[in-house]
BABA-83266 format. One record per residue (C-alpha): x, y, z; residue number from 1. Coordinates in steps of 0.02 Angstrom, whole numbers. Layout:
// residues N
      px      py      pz  num
       X       Y       Z  NUM
...
//
This chain:
// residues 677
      px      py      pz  num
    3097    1941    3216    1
    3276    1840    3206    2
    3288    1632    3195    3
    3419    1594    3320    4
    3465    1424    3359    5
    3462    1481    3548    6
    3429    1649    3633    7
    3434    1713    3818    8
    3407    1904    3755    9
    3321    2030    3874   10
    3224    1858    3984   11
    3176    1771    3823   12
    3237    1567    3835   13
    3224    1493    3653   14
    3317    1316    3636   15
    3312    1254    3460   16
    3454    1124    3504   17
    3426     963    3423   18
    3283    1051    3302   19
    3307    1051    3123   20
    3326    1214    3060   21
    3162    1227    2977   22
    3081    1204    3149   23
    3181    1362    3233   24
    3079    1450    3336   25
    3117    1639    3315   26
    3152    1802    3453   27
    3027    1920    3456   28
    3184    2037    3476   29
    3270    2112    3296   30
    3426    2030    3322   31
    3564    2040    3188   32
    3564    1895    3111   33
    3601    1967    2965   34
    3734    2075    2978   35
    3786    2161    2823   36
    3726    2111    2665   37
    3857    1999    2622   38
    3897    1916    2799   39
    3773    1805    2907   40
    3799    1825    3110   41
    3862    1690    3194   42
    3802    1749    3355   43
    3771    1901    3448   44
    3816    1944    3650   45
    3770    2096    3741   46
    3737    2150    3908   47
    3554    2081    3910   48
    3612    1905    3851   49
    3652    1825    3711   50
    3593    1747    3531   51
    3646    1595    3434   52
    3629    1599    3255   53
    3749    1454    3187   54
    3742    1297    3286   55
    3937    1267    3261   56
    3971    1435    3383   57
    4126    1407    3489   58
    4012    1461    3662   59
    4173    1469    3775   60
    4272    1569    3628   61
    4128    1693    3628   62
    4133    1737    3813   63
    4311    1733    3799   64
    4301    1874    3664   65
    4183    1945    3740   66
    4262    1955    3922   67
    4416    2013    3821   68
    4333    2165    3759   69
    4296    2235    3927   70
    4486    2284    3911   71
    4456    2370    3765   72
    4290    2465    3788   73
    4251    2472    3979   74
    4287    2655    4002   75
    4316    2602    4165   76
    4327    2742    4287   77
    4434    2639    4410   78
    4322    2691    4548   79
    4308    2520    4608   80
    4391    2350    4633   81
    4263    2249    4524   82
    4289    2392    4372   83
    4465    2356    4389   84
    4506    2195    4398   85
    4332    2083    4392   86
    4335    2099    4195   87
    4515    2039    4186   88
    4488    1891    4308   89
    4335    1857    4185   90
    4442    1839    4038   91
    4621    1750    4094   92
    4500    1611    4179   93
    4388    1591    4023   94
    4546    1600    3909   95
    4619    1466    4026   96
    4464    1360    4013   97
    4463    1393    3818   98
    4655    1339    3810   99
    4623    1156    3886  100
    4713    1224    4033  101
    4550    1234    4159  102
    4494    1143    4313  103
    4333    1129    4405  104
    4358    1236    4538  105
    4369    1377    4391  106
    4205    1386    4347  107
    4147    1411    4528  108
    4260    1555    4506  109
    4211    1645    4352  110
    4054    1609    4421  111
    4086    1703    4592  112
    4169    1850    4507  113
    4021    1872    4394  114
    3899    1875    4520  115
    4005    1990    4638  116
    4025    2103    4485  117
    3835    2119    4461  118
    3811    2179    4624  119
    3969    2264    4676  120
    4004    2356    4520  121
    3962    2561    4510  122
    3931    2564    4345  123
    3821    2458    4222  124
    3962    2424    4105  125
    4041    2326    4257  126
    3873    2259    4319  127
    3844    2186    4152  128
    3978    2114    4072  129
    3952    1952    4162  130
    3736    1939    4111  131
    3781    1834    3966  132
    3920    1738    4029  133
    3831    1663    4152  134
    3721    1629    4039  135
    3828    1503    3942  136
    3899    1438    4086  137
    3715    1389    4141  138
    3671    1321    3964  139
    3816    1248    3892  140
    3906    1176    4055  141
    3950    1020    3971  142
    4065    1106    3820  143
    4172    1195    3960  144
    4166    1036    4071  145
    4215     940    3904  146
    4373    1065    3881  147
    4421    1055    4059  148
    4384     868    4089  149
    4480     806    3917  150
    4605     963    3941  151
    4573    1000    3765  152
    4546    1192    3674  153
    4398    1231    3640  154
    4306    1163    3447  155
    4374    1330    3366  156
    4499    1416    3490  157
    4614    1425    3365  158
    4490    1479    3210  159
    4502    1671    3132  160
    4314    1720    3162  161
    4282    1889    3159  162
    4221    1964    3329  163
    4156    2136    3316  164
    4141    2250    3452  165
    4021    2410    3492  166
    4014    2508    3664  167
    3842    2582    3682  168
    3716    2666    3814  169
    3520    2688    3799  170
    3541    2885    3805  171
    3687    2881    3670  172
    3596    2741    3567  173
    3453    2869    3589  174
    3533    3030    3513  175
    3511    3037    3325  176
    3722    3099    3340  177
    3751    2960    3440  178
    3856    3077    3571  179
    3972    2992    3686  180
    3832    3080    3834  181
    3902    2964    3981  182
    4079    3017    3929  183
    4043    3205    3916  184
    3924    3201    4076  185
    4098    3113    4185  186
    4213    3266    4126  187
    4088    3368    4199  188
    4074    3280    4360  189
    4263    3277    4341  190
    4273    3482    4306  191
    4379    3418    4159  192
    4275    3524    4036  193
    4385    3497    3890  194
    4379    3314    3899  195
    4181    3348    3912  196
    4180    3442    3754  197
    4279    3329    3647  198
    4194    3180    3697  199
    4041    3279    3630  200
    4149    3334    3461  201
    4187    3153    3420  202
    4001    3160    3326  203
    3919    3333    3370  204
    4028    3486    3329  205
    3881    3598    3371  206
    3898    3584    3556  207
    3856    3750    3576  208
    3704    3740    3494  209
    3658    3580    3545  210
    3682    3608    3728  211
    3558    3747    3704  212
    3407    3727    3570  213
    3401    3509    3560  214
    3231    3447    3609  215
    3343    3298    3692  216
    3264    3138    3649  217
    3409    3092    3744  218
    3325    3106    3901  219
    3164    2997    3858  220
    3317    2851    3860  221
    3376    2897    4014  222
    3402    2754    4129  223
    3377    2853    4271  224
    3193    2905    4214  225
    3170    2720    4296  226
    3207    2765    4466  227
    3159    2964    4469  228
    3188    3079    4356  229
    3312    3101    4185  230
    3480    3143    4198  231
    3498    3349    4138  232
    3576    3293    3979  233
    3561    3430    3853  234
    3609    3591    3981  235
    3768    3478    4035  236
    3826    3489    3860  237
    3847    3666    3849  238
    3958    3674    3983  239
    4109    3609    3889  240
    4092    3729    3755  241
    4052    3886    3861  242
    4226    3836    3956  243
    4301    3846    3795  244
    4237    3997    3739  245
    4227    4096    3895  246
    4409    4066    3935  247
    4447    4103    3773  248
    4553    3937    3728  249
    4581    3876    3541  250
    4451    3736    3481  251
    4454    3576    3571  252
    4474    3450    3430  253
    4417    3253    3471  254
    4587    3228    3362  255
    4707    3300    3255  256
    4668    3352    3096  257
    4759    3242    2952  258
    4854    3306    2812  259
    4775    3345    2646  260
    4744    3202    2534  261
    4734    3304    2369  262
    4532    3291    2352  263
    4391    3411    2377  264
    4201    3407    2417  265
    4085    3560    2394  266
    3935    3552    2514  267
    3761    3644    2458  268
    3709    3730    2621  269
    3793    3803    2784  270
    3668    3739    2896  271
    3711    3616    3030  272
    3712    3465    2913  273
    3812    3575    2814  274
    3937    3613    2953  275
    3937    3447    3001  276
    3984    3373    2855  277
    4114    3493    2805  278
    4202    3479    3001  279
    4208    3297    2989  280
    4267    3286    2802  281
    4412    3423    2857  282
    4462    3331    2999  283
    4477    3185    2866  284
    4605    3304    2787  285
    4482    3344    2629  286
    4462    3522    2568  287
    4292    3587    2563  288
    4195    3734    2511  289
    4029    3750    2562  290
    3919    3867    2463  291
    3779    3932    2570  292
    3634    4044    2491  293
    3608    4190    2631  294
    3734    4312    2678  295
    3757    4255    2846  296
    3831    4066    2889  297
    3729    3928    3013  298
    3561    3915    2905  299
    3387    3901    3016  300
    3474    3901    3154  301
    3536    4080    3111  302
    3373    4159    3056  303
    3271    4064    3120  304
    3300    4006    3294  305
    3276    4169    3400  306
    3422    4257    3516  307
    3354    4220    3659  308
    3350    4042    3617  309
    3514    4026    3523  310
    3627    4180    3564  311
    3705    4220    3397  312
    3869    4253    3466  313
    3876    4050    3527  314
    3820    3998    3385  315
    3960    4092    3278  316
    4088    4001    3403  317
    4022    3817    3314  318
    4038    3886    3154  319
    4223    3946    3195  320
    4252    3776    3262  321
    4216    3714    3089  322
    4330    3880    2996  323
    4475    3832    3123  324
    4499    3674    3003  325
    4506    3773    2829  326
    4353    3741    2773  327
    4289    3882    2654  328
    4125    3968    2661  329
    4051    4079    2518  330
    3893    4179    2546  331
    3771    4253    2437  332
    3778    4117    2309  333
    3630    4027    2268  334
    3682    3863    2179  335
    3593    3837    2019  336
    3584    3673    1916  337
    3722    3749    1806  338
    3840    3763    1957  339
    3780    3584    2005  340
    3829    3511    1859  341
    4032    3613    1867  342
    4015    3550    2007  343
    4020    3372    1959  344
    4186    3406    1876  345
    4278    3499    1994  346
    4267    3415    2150  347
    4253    3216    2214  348
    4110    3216    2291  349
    3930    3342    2326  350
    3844    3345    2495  351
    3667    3430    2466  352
    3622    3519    2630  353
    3498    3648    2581  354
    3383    3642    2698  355
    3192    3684    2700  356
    3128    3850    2688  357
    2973    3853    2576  358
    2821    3882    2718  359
    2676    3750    2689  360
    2496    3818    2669  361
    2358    3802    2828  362
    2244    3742    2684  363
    2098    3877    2732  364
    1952    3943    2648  365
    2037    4102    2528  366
    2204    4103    2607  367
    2295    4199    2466  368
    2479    4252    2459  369
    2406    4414    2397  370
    2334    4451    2560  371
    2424    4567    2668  372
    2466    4500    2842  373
    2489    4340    2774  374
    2674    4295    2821  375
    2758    4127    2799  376
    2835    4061    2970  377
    3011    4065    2867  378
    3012    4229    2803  379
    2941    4303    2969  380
    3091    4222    3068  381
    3239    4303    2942  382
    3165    4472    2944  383
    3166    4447    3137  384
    3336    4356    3178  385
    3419    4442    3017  386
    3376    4613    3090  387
    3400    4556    3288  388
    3559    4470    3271  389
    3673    4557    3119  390
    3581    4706    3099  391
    3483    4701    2917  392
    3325    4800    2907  393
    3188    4801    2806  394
    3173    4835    2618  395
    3039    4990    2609  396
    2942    4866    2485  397
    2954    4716    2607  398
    2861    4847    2737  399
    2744    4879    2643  400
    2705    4670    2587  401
    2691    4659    2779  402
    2608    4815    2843  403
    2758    4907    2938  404
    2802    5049    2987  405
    2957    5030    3038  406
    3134    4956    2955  407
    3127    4811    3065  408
    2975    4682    3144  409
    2861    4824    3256  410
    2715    4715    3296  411
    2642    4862    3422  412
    2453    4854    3428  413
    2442    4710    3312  414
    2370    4528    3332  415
    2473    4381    3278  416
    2401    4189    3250  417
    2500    4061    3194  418
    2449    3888    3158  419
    2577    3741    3210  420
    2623    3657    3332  421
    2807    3640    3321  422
    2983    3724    3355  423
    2961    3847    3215  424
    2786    3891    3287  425
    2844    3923    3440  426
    2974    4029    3382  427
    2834    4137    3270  428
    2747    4169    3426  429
    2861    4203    3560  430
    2963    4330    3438  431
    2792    4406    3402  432
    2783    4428    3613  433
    2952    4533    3588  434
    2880    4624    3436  435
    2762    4684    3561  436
    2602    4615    3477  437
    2449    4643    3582  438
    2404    4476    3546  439
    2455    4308    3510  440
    2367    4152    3456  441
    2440    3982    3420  442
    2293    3884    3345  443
    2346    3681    3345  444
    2231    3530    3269  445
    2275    3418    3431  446
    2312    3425    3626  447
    2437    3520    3745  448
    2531    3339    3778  449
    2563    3313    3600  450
    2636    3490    3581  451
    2759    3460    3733  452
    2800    3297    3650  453
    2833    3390    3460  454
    2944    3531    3564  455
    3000    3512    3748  456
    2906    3556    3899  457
    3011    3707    3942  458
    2977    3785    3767  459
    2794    3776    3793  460
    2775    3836    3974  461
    2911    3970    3938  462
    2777    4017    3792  463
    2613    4018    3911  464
    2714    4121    4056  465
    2741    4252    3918  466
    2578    4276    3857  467
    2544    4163    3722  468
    2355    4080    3724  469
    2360    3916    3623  470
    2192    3857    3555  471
    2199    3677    3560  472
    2088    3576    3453  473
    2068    3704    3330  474
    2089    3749    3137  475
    2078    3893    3039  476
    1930    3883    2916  477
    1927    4034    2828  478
    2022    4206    2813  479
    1928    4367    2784  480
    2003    4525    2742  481
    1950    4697    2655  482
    2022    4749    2496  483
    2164    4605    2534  484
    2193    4658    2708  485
    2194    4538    2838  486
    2064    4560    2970  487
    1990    4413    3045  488
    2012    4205    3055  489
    1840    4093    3053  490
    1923    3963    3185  491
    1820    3814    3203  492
    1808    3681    3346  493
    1871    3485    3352  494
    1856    3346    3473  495
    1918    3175    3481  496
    1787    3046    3453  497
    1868    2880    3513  498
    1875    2729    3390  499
    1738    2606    3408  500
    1866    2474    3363  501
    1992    2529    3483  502
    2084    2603    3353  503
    2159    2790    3358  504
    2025    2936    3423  505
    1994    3033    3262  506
    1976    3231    3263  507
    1792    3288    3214  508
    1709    3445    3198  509
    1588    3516    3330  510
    1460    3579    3217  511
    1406    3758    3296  512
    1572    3793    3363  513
    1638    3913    3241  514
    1681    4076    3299  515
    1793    4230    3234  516
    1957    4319    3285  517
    2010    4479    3239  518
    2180    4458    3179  519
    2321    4558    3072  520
    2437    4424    3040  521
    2406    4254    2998  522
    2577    4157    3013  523
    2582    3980    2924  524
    2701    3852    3022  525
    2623    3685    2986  526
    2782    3625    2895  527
    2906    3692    2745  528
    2959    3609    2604  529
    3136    3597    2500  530
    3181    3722    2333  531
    3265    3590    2249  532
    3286    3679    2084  533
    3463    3680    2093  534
    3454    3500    2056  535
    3489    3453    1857  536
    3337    3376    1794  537
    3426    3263    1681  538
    3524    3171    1839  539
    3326    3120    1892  540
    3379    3098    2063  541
    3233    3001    2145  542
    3134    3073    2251  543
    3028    3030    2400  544
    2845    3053    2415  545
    2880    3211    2522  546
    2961    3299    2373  547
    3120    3278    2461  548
    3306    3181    2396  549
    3286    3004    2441  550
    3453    2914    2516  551
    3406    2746    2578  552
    3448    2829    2751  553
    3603    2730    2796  554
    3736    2806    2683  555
    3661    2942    2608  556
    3709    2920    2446  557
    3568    2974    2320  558
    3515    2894    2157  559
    3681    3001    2088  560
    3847    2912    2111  561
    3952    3036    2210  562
    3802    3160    2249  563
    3744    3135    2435  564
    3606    3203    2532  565
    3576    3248    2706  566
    3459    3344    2832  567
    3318    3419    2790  568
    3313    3391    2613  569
    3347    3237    2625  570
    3206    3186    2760  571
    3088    3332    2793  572
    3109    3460    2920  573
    3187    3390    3073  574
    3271    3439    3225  575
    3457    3506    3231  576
    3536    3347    3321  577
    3443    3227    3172  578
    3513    3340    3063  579
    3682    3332    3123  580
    3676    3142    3126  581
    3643    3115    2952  582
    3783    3236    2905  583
    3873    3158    3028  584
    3861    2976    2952  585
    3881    3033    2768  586
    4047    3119    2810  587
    4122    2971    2847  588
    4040    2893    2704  589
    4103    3031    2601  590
    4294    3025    2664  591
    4302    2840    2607  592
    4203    2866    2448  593
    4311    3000    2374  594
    4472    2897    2392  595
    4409    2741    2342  596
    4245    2768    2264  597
    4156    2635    2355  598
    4001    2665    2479  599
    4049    2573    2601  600
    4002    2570    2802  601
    4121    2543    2943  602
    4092    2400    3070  603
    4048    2517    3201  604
    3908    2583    3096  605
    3842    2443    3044  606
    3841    2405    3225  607
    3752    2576    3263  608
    3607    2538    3151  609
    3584    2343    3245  610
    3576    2426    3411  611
    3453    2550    3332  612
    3337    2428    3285  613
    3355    2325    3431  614
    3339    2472    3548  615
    3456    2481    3701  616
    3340    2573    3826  617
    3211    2468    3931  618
    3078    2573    4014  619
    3007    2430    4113  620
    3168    2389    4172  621
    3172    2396    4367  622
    3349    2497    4415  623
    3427    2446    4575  624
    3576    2470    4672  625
    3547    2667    4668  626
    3499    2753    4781  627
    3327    2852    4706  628
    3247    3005    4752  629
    3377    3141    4713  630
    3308    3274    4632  631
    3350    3362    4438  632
    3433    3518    4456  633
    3344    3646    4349  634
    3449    3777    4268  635
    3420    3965    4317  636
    3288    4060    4177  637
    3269    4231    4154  638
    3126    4292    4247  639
    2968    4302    4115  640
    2970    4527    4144  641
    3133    4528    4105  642
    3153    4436    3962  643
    2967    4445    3853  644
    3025    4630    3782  645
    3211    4585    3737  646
    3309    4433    3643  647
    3413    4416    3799  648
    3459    4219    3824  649
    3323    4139    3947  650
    3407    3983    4002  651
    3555    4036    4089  652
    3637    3873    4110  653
    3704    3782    4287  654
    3813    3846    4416  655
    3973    3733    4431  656
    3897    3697    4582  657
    3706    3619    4531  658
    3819    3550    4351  659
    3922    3441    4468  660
    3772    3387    4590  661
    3681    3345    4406  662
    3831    3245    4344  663
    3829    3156    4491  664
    3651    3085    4448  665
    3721    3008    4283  666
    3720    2804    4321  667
    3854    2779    4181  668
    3751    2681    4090  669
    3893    2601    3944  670
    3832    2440    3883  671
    3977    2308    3774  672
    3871    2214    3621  673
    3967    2093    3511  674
    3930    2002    3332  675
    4024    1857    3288  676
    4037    1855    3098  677
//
C-alpha cells in the first residue's frame, strides 16, 4: 500500500488533486514510494501506468524521460517500423512540447503514434511504452496545453532530478537470477548461441546446470501461459552452453575480465553460491580462493544431484567457466573457526557458502541413528554420485553401517522408503530405481499437486514411469527392527478435513488406517540443516529461527562487518537458481565493499527489489495480438527401459529444429519502469 497523489497503475484511477495530503487515498499496488532509505520517489512510470508521489512532478518532463529511455533500453529487434522509429517520434515531440516549442496539432500526433504503437508493435516493449503516456496526456492536458499555448518549458525542464531507469520482463522479474531469458531465448531464435549464452552469464554462470536441473519458476511468469502454454524456458538455456562446449570454444564471457585491484576474498563453499560469487567477484578483477570441504568441486549439485539428471561432465564445464578467471579452489579442507578467524586478517572480505548437509529427522516412533538401514538423504546421495561420477567406493566400515555387500550402492533385493517430498527425495528414490531396489516407496504428508508444485512435473512423472509408488497422505509412525536392523515402517493414514471457517484444510489421522511395510532402508529427506561450527562463537553472528546466518536478504551482509552470507546457509535449503541469485547479488555487494567498505546497492538493484514487490507478471491479463494455439515443443527423453538401470542423461535436449520453432513462441515480453527521485 503506497500514498500517491495520483495513480493510473495496472486500471487503478486515484486523483488526490486538490486533497490535502492527509486525505490521500492510497494504491492497493506496492509502489516505491520510498525508494531507498534516504530518498523519497517523486513518481514512478512503467508500462502499466504511472504513480504520482510529489504533487510538484514535472508530468511532461516525466514522459519525456521516459520516452527518452526507450533509446536506451528497448532492445529493439528492428523487426518493425513502430520498434524503430515510434519511440523516437515519442520523444523529439514530447521534448518539443517540454521545450515551449509545441503546437496543437502535436499532441494529436504523439497521440496517433502511441496508439499505432500499441497495436502495430511485435513486441511488448514497443506496445507499451506509450500506456502511460497517454495517460498524462489524458489527465494533465492542460500543463502541455499551458506549455504549448504560452510557448513556455515546462515548470522544471531545466531542473537536475534524478530519473532512474530499469528494463524488466515478468519471466526475468520471475527468476530468483534475474536472467536476461527474452535476450537468451532471441539468440536462439537467431542461432546466435553465443550471444544466447552470455546474455544468460550476465547473472547465471551455471548455464549448464541451470538449463538442466532448475525447477523454472520462470515459466509460472510466462506471459504466454495467458494465451496457451509457457514458453520452454529452462531447456532453451542449455543450448548456449552445449554450443560452447560441444564445439569446443573458450568460455563466453558477458565481458572482459578487469585487471586486479590488489584485494582478495576467500569464499567458504564451492557450491553454486560459491561459484557464483567467486565468478562474479573475478570478473570484478578480485582474487579469490574458495575453500570447499569435499574432494570434488560443485557442492550438492555434485553429490547430490544424480548423472542422469546433471551429467557430471557439464557440470565440470560451469565450474571451468569459473577456473578460466583465476579463481583458486582448494579441496579437502574443512574450515574451522580458527581458519575463520585468519581469515579475517588475510583477506577483505568472507562469503560463507557452505551449504546444507545435515539430514533432518522424520520424527517417528524409535527412529535411532543406531539402526541399520537408516540412511540420511545426504549421505545416501555422496556415496551414490561420489562413486557414479568420480569413481570413490565404499569404506569396508561404511558397508557395513549400511548393510552392503558391495564397494559401491547395490540395492538388489532390497526395499527403499523415503519420506519427502522434494528434489532431494526424488533423487533418493529414483537412484534407489538404478541401485536396482526391488522396491521403492516415497511416503509424503500431502497431495500429488503439491509435490509437482515443490519439484516440476517432469521429475515426478519421470519418477512414477520408473517404478516409484508414492503414498500420498501418509507418515511414518514407527520403525521396527530386530537387534537394530531395519525391517518394517508402521505408516499411518491422513486426510484433509476442510476448515469450518474457510480457513486452510488441516491433515488428520484416519484412526484404523495404520498398516505395515516391510522395508530395509528408511531414507530421511524432509529437509537438512547447516554445520555452522566453523563460525567463531565470539563474532555472535545472529541467527535466524531456522538455525541458519541471517542477512537481511538484500545485501547479504551478516551481523559481521565484512563477513557475508549466501545460499543455503543463509536461507534454508533452496533451489540452485535462488542460490545463485543471492550469490549473485552479494558479489556485487562484495566488489564495492572491499574497495570502499561501504554496503551499498546499485540503482538497478534497488530497482530489482521494487519490481519484486510490485510483481511484473499479470495472470489475469488477457494477451492479444498473438496468434494462440501453437503448441510447446517437448524435448526428446530417454525411453523409461533404457534409462531406469543406468545414470545415462534422460532429457536429451531440442533439436535445432523444435529449439528454433520454441524460440519462436517467446512474445518478447521487456517491460521499461522508471523512478523519479
Amino acid at each position: 500500500m503506497s500514498k500517491v497523489y495520483f495513480s493510473t497503475w495496472n486500471g487503478e484511477f486515484i486523483n488526490n488533486i486538490n486533497k490535502p495530503e492527509e486525505a490521500w487515498e492510497e494504491s492497493a499496488y506496492n509502489l516505491p514510494a520510498q525508494y531507498d532509505d534516504h530518498r523519497e520517489s517523486k513518481a514512478f512510470i512503467g508500462w502499466d501506468g504511472l504513480a504520482i508521489f510529489n504533487q510538484d512532478v514535472d508530468v511532461i518532463r516525466l514522459a519525456t524521460e521516459y520516452a527518452a529511455q526507450y533509446q536506451v533500453y528497448s532492445e529493439a529487434c528492428g523487426r518493425c517500423a513502430p520498434g524503430r522509429w515510434g519511440g523516437r517520434i515519442l520523444y523529439d515531440m514530447l521534448d518539443k512540447i517540454a521545450r515551449g516549442e509545441g503546437e496543437i496539432s502535436d499532441m494529436d500526433h504523439l497521440k496517433e503514434i502511441s496508439k499505432s504503437m500499441q497495436i502495430t508493435s511485435k513486441c511488448e516493449i514497443g506496445k507499451t511504452v506509450p500506456n502511460p503516456i497517454l495517460d498524462i496526456m489524458t489527465h494533465f492536458e492542460a500543463e502541455f496545453l499551458v506549455c504549448i499555448n504560452e510557448k513556455k518549458p515546462s515548470k522544471h525542464y531545466d531542473a537536475t532530478i534524478n530519473y532512474i531507469a530499469k528494463i524488466t520482463a515478468p519471466c526475468t522479474d520471475a527468476c530468483p537470477a534475474h536472467v536476461d531469458i527474452p535476450g537468451y531465448i532471441e539468440g536462439v531464435r537467431d542461432l546466435r548461441f553465443d550471444d544466447s549464452l552470455m546474455a544468460t552469464r550476465q547473472t547465471m554462470p551455471l548455464a549448464h546446470t541451470c538449463g538442466r536441473v532448475c525447477p523454472h519458476p520462470c515459466e509460472d511468469a510466462c506471459r504466454r501461459t495467458n494465451l496457451d502454454e509457457p514458453i520452454s524456458i529452462m531447456e532453451l538455456k542449455r543450448l548456449g552452453a552445449d554450443y560452447e562446449t560441444d564445439h569446443g570454444f573458450g568460455f563466453f564471457h558477458p565481458e572482459v575480465q578487469k585487471p586486479s585491484i590488489g584485494k582478495k576474498v576467500a569464499v567458504i563453499g564451492a557450491g553454486p553460491a560459491g561459484l557464483t560469487t567467486a565468478y562474479y567477484l573475478a570478473l570484478e578483477g578480485i582474487t579469490v580462493d574458495v575453500y570447499e570441504e569435499l574432494p570434488v568441486l560443485g557442492g550438492e549439485v555434485a553429490v547430490g544431484v544424480p548423472e542422469y539428471r546433471m551429467p557430471i561432465d557439464k557440470y565440470n564445464k560451469d565450474i571451468d567457466c569459473v577456473k578460466d578467471l583465476g579463481v583458486n579452489f582448494i579441496v579437502n579442507s574443512k574450515v574451522t573457526a580458527d581458519m575463520m578467524r585468519q581469515f579475517e586478517k588475510d583477506y577483505d572480505g568472507i562469503m560463507v557458502a557452505t551449504g546444507t548437509r545435515i539430514s533432518k529427522k522424520v520424527y517417528c516412533d524409535n527412529e535411532r541413528a543406531e539402526i541399520h538401514g537408516y540412511w540420511g538423504a545426504i549421505d545416501f546421495l555422496d556415496k551414490v554420485n561420489l562413486f557414479e561420477k568420480y569413481g570413490y567406493t565404499i569404506s569396508k566400515e561404511d558397508q557395513e553401517e549400511n548393510l552392503l555387500t558391495t564397494d559401491y550402492v547395490d540395492l538388489t533385493g532390497k526395499t527403499v522408503v523415503c519420506v519427502g517430498g522434494g528434489f532431494t527425495s526424488m533423487d533418493v528414490v529414483r537412484c534407489s530405481i538404478r541401485a536396482n531396489a526391488k522396491k521403492v516407496y516415497m511416503i509424503y504428508r500431502r497431495d500429488e499437486k503439491t509435490i509437482i508444485s515443490n519439484t516440476t512435473y517432469e521429475e515426478y512423472h519421470e519418477a512414477v514411469e520408473e517404478g516409484v509408488e508414492f503414498l500420498f497422505h501418509s507418515a511414518v509412525a514407527e520403525m521396527r527392527d530386530e537387534d537394530n536392523i531395519l525391517k518394517s515402517l508402521l505408516i499411518d493414514k491422513y486426510e484433509l478435513v476442510p476448515d469450518p471457517n474457510g480457513g486452510r484444510a488441516q491433515l488428520v489421522k484416519v484412526e484404523g488406517a495404520s498398516y505395515e511395510i516391510e522395508a530395509d532402508y528408511l531414507v530421511p529427506a524432509v529437509s537438512q540443516s547447516a554445520d555452522l561450527k566453523l563460525l567463531p562463537p565470539e563474532w555472535e553472528l545472529e541467527m535466524t529461527s531456522w538455525a541458519t546466518i541471517k542477512t537481511n536478504g538484500k545485501d547479504y551482509m551478516t551481523s559481521r562487518k565484512g563477513v557475508f552470507a549466501s545460499g543455503d546457509c543463509e536461507y534454508g535449503p533452496m533451489t540452485i537458481v535462488n542460490a545463485v541469485g543471492q550469490a549473485k547479488r552479494a558479489s556485487s555487494v562484495m566488489a564495492r565493499y572491499v574497495q570502499t567498505g561501504e554496503v551499498t546497492l546499485t540503482d538497478d538493484e534497488i530497482m530489482e527489489d521494487h519490481l519484486r514487490k510490485l510483481r511484473v507478471y499479470d495472470k489475469k491479463e488477457k494477451v492479444t495480438g498473438w496468434l494462440p494455439g501453437l503448441p510447446r515443443e517437448v524435448s526428446i527423453k530417454l525411453d523409461v527401459d533404457d534409462r531406469k538401470t543406468n545414470n545415462k542423461e534422460v532429457n536429451l535436449g531440442f533439436t535445432q529444429e523444435e529449439a528454433m520453432s520454441e524460440a519462436d513462441r517467446c512474445m518478447r515480453c521487456y517491460y521499461i519502469a522508471m523512478t523519479a527521485v
